[in-house]
C-alpha positions in Angstrom: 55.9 15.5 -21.9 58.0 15.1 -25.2 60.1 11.8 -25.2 62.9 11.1 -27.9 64.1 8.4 -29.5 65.9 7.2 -32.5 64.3 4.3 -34.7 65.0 2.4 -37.6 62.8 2.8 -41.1 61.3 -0.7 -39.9 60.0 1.2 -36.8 62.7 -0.7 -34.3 64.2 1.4 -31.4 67.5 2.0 -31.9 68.1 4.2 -28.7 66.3 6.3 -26.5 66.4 9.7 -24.1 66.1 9.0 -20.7 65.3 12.7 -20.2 61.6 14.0 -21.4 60.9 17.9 -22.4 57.8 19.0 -20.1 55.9 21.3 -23.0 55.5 24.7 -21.2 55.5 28.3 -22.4 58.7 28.6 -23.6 58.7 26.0 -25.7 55.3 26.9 -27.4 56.6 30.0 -27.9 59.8 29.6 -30.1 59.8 31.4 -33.5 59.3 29.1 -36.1 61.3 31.3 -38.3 64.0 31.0 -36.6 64.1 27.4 -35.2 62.2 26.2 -38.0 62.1 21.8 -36.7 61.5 22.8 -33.0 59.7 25.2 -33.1 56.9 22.6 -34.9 56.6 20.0 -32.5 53.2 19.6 -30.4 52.5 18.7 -27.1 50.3 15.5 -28.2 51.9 14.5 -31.5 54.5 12.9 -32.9 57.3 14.9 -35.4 59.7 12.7 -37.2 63.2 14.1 -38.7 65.3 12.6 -41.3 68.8 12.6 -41.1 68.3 15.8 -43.7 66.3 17.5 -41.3 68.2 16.6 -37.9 71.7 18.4 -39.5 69.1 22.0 -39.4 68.1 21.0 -35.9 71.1 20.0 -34.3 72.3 23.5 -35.1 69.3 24.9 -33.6 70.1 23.6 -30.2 73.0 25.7 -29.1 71.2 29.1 -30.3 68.1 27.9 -27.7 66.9 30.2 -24.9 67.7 29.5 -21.4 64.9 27.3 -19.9 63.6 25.8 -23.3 65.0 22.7 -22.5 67.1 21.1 -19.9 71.1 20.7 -20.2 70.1 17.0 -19.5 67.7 17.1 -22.7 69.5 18.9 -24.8 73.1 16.8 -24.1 70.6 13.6 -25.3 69.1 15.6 -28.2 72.6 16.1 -29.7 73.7 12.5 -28.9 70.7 11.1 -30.6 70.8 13.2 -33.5 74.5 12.3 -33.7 73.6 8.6 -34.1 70.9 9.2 -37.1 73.2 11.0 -38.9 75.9 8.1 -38.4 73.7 5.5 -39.2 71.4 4.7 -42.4 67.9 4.7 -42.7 67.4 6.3 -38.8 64.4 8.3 -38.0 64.9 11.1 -34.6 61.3 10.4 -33.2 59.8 13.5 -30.8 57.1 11.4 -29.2 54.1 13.6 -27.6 52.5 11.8 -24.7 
């Protein structure tokens, strides 16, 4: 499982998915060519994005295939991202567990 959340640069949590992304197949298998921030997270790691970084993966999230993630996930995923990039100093946190 992949939990989300968005934190401050002192490491606070400023919000948080309620919705998890079970790591499977599909999700192991995305090009990293052509979704080049999800297609780098791991199963039992955590990948932060900056608010550079979550402008080239919030456009990645439309052009998914069917059954990477939930609808549930990816409605959170854009929220989330949404609120780094309208913030300062706000990290979007993929949490392996």
């Amino acid at each position: 499982m992949i939990n989300l959340q968005v934190r401050s640069e002192a490491g606070a949590i400023e919000a948080r998915a309620t919705h998890g992304v079970l790591w499977g197949p599909e999700l192991a298998a995305l090009d990293q060519s052509v979704f080049p921030m999800l297609g780098h997270l791991l199963p039992y790691a955590d990948t932060v994005f900056n608010s550079r970084q979550v402008v080239t993966l919030l456009a990645e999230v439309p052009r998914l295939p069917p059954d990477v993630v939930t609808d549930e996930f990816a409605r959170e995923l854009l929220d989330l991202g949404r609120t780094v990039l309208d913030g300062q100093q706000l990290y979007l946190w993929f949490l392996g567990v």
